[in-house]
Each structure stands twice: as structure tokens, then as C-alpha cells.
C-alpha positions, 0 to 999 in steps of 0.5 A, spaced: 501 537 515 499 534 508 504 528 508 501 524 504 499 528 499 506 531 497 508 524 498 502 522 492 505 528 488 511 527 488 511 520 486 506 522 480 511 527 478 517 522 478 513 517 474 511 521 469 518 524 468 521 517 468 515 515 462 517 521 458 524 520 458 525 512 459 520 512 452 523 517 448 530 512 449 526 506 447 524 509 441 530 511 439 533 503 441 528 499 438 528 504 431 533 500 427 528 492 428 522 496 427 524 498 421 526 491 419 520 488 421 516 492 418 520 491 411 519 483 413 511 485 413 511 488 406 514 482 404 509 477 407 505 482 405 507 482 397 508 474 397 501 474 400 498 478 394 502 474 388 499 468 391 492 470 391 491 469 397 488 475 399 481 476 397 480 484 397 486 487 395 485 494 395 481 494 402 486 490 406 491 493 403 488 500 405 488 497 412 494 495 412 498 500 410 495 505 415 496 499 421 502 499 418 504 508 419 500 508 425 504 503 428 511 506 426 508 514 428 506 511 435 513 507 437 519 512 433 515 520 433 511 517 439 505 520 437 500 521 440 503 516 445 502 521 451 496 523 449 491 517 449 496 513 454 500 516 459 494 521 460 488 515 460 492 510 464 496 516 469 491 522 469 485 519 467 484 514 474 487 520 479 482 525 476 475 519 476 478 519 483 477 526 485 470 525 482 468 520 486 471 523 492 467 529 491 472 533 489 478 532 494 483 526 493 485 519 497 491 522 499 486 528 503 483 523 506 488 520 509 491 525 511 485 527 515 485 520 518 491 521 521 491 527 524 485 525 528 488 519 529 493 522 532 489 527 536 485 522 539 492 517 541 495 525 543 489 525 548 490 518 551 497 520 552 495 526 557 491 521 561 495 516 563 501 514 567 506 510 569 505 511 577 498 513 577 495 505 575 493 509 568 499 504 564 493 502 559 493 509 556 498 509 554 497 502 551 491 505 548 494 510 544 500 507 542 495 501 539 491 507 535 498 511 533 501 504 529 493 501 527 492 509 524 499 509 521 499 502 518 491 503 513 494 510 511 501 507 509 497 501 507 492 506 503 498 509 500 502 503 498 496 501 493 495 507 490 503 508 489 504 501 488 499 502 482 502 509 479 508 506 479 506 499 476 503 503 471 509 508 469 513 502 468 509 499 463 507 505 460 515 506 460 516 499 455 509 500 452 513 502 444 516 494 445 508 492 445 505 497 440 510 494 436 507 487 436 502 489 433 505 487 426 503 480 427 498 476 429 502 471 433 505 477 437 499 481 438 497 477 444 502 481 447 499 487 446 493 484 448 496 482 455 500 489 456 493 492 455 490 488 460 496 489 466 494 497 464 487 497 466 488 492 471 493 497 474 488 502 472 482 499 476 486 499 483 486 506 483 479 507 481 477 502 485 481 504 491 478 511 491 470 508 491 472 504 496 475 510 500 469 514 499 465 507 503 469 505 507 475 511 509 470 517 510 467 512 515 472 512 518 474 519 519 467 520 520 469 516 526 475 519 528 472 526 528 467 524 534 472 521 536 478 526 537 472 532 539 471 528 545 477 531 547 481 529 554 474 526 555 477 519 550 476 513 554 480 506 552 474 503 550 472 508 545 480 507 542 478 500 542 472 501 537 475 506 533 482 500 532 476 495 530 474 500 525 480 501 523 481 493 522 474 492 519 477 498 513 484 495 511 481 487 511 476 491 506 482 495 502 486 488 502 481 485 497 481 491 492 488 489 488 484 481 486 477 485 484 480 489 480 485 483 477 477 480 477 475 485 472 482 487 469 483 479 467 489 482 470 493 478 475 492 481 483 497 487 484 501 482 488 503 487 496 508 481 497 504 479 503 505 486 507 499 485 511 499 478 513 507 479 514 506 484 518 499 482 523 504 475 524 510 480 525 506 483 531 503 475 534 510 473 534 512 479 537 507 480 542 507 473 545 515 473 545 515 479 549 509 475 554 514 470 555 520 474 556 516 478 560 514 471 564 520 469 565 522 476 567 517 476 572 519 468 575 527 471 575 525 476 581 521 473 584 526 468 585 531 474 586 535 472 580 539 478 578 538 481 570 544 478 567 547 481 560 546 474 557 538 474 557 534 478 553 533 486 554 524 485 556 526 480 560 531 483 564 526 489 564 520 485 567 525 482 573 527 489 574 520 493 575 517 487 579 523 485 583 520 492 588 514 489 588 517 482 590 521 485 596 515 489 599 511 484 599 517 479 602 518 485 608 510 484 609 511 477 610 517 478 614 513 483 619 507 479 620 511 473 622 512 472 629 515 466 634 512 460 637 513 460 644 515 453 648 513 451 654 
């Protein structure tokens, strides 16, 4: 099942459907300023040339009237909008990707991963037991099932991330086009640019990354799931730590792309760095409950509905343990005898 890819599909479809219908709106919104604008651009221009302020009349009135009609075809026909953007920005970085990759996308990739990650997690599961003292299998696969997931959705959330930034400022890009008028607004046009390629970059950076780092992986994941029933704890260990080393490397895609795009980086909103302190505080609150849950059975406390779900369960599972061994005690024990 290619989940990944028919979800990377169906955002790059939505994405360009929006493009097309968001510029078409703008263009037909920004029509009247535009006109405008440029009736108040042939009058500097006019002033300009009866001062004599200008040196070559009929060349820079040559260039400025074709600066003038590409502008007006580009923000109200959209000519050839679609064309050198839309398909330079949108399809251009996805069809380098598949050149990279080898002919297969990112998405195929991950896909791969999390099937063998799910196979290799599959196999931990057939080994352990909750009566047998293979609790650590089952441990061991739910840490490959949740570190798998989260490279591949992390993998994913950039590449989408960046097709959706692109498609929204693609979708605004006449507003900018239209800057190009007058020189104290052309830097916007520039920074526009600039965002583009940055965001651009990311998917072409991501995919180079994804041949070094992701076919690695898989290559890992592979020897890994054939292993079969024959996985052992420690080879899911090894395969976790490579799956950590490949997302702190992916993490630093977004800032060498904003390094090269004098872009800024594609801001993630700290999901990573959220969800590692998620985990820490979640795993030694539960420890602790879990401590406490242990300390109330072996004061025979019983679970009351006021403390907390972990805890309650800790004193459950080791309140059989307290009282085996409280029986023991009880049949070792004897009576001194007086004389």
C-alpha cells in the first residue's frame, strides 16, 4: 500500500488546482490598480523625458515599454505565468528528484521504509509475551513502529510543507510581478524570488539527502525484515539508531537550503524538538507513576479513582508479586520455643 505517495500526489494535485484558481481571482482583482499604476508609470516617464533627464531616449523608451507590456500580459492574461513558474517552481524540483533518486520519487522510498519497518516491528511482536518474560519484544517493536513512523511523516511534512509553501506563493505571485514597475518596489519581487528558490531547494535538497541517507536505511531495513522470526532486540536497536542519525540529518535540510535560497529556514514549528521533549516527559512521568504505583502495592494500598490511570495499573500488576512473596515469608517463618 503506497500511502505516502497517493498522499504526495493528491497534495500536488490540490496545490496546482488552487495556483490555477487563486491566480486567475487575483488577476482579475488587481486589474483596475494595475492599470493605474501603470498610467502613473508613463507619466514619470513622460515628465522624466521633457526634463531631459533621460540620456537615450529611444532605447530606454524601448525597454521600458516591453517592461511595461510583459508586465500587464504576465498579471492580467497570466501569460505564460504557468509555464516559467508554476511548472519551474512546482514541477521542476519534483521531476530533478526523480532524476536523483534514480527514477523512483521520495515518497516510493518511504514508502519502502515503512513497510520493512513494519515487517521488522511485525516480527518482534510474534516473539514476545506478557507470561513468558519477553515483554522487551514487544517494547522493541513498539519503539521501531513510532521511530519508523515518525522519519517517514517527518520526511513527509517537509516535502508537503514546501509544495504547499510554493503553491502559496505562487498563488499571490501577480501582486509581486506587478512590483516590478518601480524601483523602490522591486525588491519585493526580489525577496518573492527568493522565498521560491528557498522553498524550491528543500525538495531538491531533501531528495539528495534521501538517496544518502534514506536508501541507507532501507538498505538497513531490508537485511533487517529478512531476518525474519530470527530479529533479535539488538538488531531493532541498531535499526532505531539509524533511523535517529537520518532525521537529525534531515532536520538540517530547511537551513542549508535558506543558506543558498537567502531565504529564511522553512520554519517546522519545532516539531521535532516538540515531539523528542513530548516523549522525555512523557516516559519519566509514567516512570514515576509507575514507581509510586509499585511503592502503593507493596504497602497493599489499594488503586483508588483519584490517582493516576499508570499508577494504578503498576500497583495492579505488582500487587500479585507482593503477595507471593508475602505467602513465602509467612511459611518460612516459625515460632521460638521458651524453655
Amino acid at each position: 500500500m503506497n500511502f505516502f505517495t497517493t498522499f504526495y500526489t493528491f497534495i500536488q494535485n490540490s496545490v496546482l488546482n488552487m495556483v490555477s484558481a487563486v491566480t486567475n481571482d487575483i488577476s482579475a482583482s488587481i486589474a483596475p490598480a494595475l492599470v493605474t499604476f501603470a498610467t502613473i508609470y508613463v507619466m514619470i516617464w513622460g515628465y522624466l523625458h521633457l526634463r531631459g533627464a533621460i540620456e537615450e531616449p529611444v532605447m530606454e523608451g524601448a525597454k521600458r515599454i516591453l517592461l511595461l507590456a510583459v508586465i500587464l500580459a504576465v498579471c492580467l492574461d497570466l501569460w505564460e505565468y504557468n509555464a516559467v513558474f508554476i511548472d519551474f517552481f512546482v514541477n521542476t524540483p519534483t521531476a530533478l528528484s526523480g532524476a536523483i533518486l534514480g527514477g523512483t520519487t521520495a515518497m516510493t522510498t518511504v514508502d519502502g521504509i515503512w513497510g520493512k519497518g513494519a515487517t521488522v516491528a511485525d516480527s518482534l511482536l510474534t516473539q514476545g509475551g506478557f507470561f513468558d518474560g519477553n515483554i522487551g519484544f514487544f517494547l522493541a517493536a513498539f519503539l521501531v513502529y513510532i521511530l519508523t513512523g515518525f522519519i517517514c511523516a517527518y520526511m513527509v511534512y517537509l516535502f508537503v510543507l514546501s509544495l504547499v509553501a510554493v503553491g502559496l506563493l505562487l498563488a499571490v505571485g501577480p501582486m509581486f510581478v506587478m512590483a516590478l514597475l518601480f524601483e523602490a518596489t522591486k525588491r519585493f519581487f526580489e525577496a518573492w524570488i527568493a522565498q521560491l528558490s528557498n522553498y524550491a531547494l528543500i525538495i531538491v535538497l531533501a531528495s539528495i539527502a534521501s538517496k544518502l541517507m534514506l536508501n541507507y536505511l532501507d538498505s538497513y531495513a531490508t537485511q533487517t525484515s529478512n531476518l525474519g522470526a530470527g530479529v533479535t532486540i539488538a538488531d531493532s536497536a541498531q535499526f532505531c539508531v539509524a533511523c535517529g542519525i537520518t532525521l537529525l540529518i534531515m532536520k538540517q535540510v530547511p537551513h542549508i537550503a535558506a543558506g543558498l535560497g537567502s531565504g529564511v529556514a522553512l520554519s517546522t514549528y519545532s516539531t521535532l524538538s516538540r515531539a523528542v521533549n513530548w516523549g522525555k516527559n512523557t516516559a519519566s512521568g509514567s516512570l514515576y507513576q509507575t514507581a509510586r504505583g509499585f511503592g502503593d502495592a507493596a504497602s497493599k494500598q489499594d488503586p483508588s479513582r483519584y490517582l493516576s490511570t499508570t499508577r494504578n495499573m503498576a500497583n495492579r500488576v505488582a500487587r500479585p508479586i507482593v503477595n507471593r512473596f508475602s505467602r513465602g515469608e509467612e511459611k518460612t517463618g516459625g515460632k521460638i520455643a521458651r524453655k
